[in-house]
N, C-alpha and C positions, 0 to 999 in steps of 0.2 A: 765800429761795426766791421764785422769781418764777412765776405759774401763768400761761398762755396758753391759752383757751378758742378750741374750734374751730380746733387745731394741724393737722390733717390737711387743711384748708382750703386753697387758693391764698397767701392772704396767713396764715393763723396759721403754716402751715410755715417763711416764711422768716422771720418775728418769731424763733419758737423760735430761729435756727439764728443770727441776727442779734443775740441775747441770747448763747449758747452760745461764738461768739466774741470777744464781750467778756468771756469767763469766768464767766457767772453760771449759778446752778443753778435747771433751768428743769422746772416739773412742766406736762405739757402735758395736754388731757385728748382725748379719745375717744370715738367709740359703739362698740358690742359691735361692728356691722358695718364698722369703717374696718378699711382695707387701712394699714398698715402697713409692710410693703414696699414699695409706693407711693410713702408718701411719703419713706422711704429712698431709692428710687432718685431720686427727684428730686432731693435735697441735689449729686449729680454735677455738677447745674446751678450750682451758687452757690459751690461748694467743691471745693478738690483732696481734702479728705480727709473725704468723706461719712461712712462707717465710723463712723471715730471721734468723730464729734459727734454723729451719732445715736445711739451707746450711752451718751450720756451722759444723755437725755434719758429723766424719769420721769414713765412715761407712769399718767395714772390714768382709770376709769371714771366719765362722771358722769350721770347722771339729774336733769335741770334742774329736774325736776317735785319732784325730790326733796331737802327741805331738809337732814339730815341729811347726804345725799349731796354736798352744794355745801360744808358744812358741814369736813369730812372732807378733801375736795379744798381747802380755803383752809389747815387747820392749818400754823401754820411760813411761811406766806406771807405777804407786804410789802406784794406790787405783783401787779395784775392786770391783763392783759390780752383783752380782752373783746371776740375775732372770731368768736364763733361765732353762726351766723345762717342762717338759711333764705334763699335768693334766688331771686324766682321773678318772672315779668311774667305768669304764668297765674293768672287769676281762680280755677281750682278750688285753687290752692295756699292762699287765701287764710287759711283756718282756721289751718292749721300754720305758716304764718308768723308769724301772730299769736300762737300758742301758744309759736315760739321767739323768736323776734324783743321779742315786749314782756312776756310772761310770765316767760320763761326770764330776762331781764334783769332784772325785777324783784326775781324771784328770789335770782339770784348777788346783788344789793345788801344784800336783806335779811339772807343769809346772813354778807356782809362785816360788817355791824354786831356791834360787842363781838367783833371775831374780831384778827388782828394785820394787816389789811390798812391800807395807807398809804396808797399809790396804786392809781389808777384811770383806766387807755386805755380809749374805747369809741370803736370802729371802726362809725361810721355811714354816709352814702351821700349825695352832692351832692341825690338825689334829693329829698331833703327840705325843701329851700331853694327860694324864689320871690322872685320879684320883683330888680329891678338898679338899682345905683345910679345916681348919675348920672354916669357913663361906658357905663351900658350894660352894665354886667355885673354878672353873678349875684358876690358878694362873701358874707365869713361877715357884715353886715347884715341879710341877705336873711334871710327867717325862713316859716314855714311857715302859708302863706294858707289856713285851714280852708275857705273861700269858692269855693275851685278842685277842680277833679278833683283825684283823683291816686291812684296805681296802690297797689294793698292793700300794696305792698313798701315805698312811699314813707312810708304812712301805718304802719307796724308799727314803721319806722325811729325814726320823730316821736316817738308815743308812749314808744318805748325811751330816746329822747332824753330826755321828759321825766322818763322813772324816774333817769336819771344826776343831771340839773338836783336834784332835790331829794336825792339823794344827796350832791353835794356841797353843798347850802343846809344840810345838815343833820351839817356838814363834812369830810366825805371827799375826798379831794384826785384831783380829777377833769379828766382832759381829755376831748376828741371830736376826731375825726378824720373828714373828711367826703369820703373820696376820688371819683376820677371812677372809670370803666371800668379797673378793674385787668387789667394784661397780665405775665403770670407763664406760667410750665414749669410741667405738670405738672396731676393733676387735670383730666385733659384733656375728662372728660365731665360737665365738673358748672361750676356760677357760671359765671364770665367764664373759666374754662380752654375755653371751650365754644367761645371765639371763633372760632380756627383751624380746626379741625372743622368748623364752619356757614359759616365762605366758602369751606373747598376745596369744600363738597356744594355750596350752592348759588350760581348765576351770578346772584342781584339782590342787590339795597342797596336804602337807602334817602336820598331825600335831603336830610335833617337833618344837624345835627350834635352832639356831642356832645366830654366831654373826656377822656382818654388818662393813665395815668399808670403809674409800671412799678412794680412789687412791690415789687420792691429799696428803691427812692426809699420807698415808705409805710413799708416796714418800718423801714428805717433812721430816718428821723422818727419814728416813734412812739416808738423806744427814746431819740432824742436829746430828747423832749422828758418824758420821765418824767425825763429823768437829769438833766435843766435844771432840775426842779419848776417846769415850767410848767404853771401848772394852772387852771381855771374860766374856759376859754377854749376856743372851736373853730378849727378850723383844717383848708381847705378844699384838698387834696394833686392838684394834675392838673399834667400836662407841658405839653400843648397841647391847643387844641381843633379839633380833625379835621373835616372831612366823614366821615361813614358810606362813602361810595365809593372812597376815598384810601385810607384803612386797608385796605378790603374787594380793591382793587386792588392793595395794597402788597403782602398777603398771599398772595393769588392770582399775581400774579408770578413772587414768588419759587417757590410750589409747581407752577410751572407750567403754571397755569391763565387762560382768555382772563381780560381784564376784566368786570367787575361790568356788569348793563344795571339803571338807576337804575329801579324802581319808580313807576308815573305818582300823580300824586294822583287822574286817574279808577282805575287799579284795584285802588287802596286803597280807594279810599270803593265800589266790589264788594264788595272782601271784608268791608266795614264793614256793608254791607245780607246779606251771606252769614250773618255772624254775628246778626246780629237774628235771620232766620229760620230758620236753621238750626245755631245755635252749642248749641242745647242737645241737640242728634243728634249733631255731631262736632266734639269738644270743642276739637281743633286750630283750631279758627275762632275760637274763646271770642277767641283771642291778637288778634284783629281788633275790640279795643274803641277806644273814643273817648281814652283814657287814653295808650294805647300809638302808638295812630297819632300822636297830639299828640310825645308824645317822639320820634318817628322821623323826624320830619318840622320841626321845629322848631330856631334858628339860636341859640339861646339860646349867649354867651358869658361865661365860667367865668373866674371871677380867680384867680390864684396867687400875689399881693400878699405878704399877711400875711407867712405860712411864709417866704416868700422873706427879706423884711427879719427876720424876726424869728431865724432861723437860719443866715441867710446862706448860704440853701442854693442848687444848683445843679441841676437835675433831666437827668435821662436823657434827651436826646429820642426823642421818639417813635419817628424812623427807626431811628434805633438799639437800643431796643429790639422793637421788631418783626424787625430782622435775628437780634437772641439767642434769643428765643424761637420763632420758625418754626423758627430752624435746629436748636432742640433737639426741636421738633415732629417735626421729620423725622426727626431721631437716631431719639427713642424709637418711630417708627410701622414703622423697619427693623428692632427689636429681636425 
């Protein structure tokens, strides 16, 4: 039995459904509020025969806060899969991210100890990584600069990281996965399902760049490299690295909307001084910190080395996944 946390997710959905075709029996878990249907109708996306793979799929309740509860949810299981996670770039988010994010992880580890778990996927975030080698690029090297800003999501990730790290020191057979900006169907109003949504609303970008990588691609690694026992290693999943405007424009295109007007560095650093004075009145400003505008605006280049040689994998490009997923955007926005 394989568990997959945070199933109802953007990427825990298509793990599940990426296990379920390879035949394995996948206990996924759940909050009392996840839509269900939801993530049913999305499987339409990845498979001709959504139906039947989603009823194969045993769904349980878990309460991260709750050990018994984690406890209960591992009986019978091998291998975990560990996407479930708060993502947020709003400073008021920051408690409960911390509460899921390195609590809730810590949690499910302590819970695996003396249980029948084997293996151990924890799905992290490029976010966490600084500094480039000497090419210039952010590489799994690159390690996490306590010394630097960095955004309460970035830092929640770190920490969770370090709850894995001594999970496996203490030997539980553990990988990480550090993907870029995931681009998946479905889950349209929540994480990075959010993306299409926020370029059809709005006409700016920003002119940074960042890295791109498709669902499909992470999920499908992830399961090949549990099944590889490749383990006590990270390994850094993006296609390519974009401009912010090119995607924003890619997207908009297709929906039928003009191009993106790139955002100036004068009025970002407005709404930078807006937030000083007034970010604790109207909390949408909070999003105009120092942390955020650095990401938005910054050229940082993202290596996809490793994975590459190491699985001989091929990844989705980016144009081509953006044509999948808009065009199921628009399916499901005529439904």
């Amino acid at each position: 039995m394989i568990l997959v946390t945070g199933a109802t997710g953007i990427l825990g959905r298509v793990i599940v459904l990426e296990l379920l075709k390879r035949g394995k029996a996948v206990r996924a878990t759940k909050r009392k509020s996840s839509d269900l249907e939801e993530v049913r109708n999305s499987f339409k996306f990845y498979t001709d025969n959504p139906d039947e793979f989603f009823s194969k799929i045993e769904w349980t309740e878990v309460n991260f806060d709750d050990l018994e509860s984690l406890q209960n949810a591992l009986k019978g299981v091998e291998e975990v899969y560990h996407c479930a996670a708060k993502v947020s770039f709003h400073p008021g988010s920051r408690k409960e991210m911390y509460e899921t994010n390195i609590v809730g992880t810590k949690n499910l580890l302590y819970a695996c100890e003396n249980s029948s778990v084997k293996k151990f996927c924890f799905v992290s975030s490029v976010a966490v990584l600084d500094g480039v080698n000497e090419a210039g690029k952010l590489d799994e090297s690159s390690d996490f600069n306590s010394k630097l800003d960095h955004s309460a999501y970035a830092k929640s990730k770190h920490f969770a990281e370090m709850e894995v790290w001594r999970a496996s020191a203490e030997g539980l057979n553990t990988v990480i996965v550090n993907p870029g900006v995931i681009l998946g169907s479905g889950n349209w109003n929540s994480s990075s399902g959010e993306i299409f949504g926020t370029f059809e609303k709005y006409p700016y970008t920003m002119s940074g760049t960042t890295s791109y990588v498709d669902v499909r691609d992470v999920a499908k690694i992830c399961v090949d490299l549990m099944e590889k026992n490749i383990f006590g290693e990270r390994f850094i999943l993006i296609s390519e690295n974009r401009k912010y405007a090119d995607i924003a424009n890619a997207v908009r295109g297709k929906l039928g909307k003009s191009k993106a007007k790139i955002l100036s560095e004068s009025v970002l650093n407005f709404g930078y001084v807006l937030n000083i004075l007034f970010g604790w009145l109207f909390p949408k400003l909070r999003m105009m910190n120092k942390q955020n505008l650095e990401t938005v605006t910054s050229e940082t280049v993202v290596s996809n080395e490793k994975i590459i040689k190491k699985l001989n994998f091929q990844f989705i490009p980016v144009s081509e996944s953006i044509d999948f997923h808009v065009h199921n955007y628009i399916s499901d926005k005529k439904l």
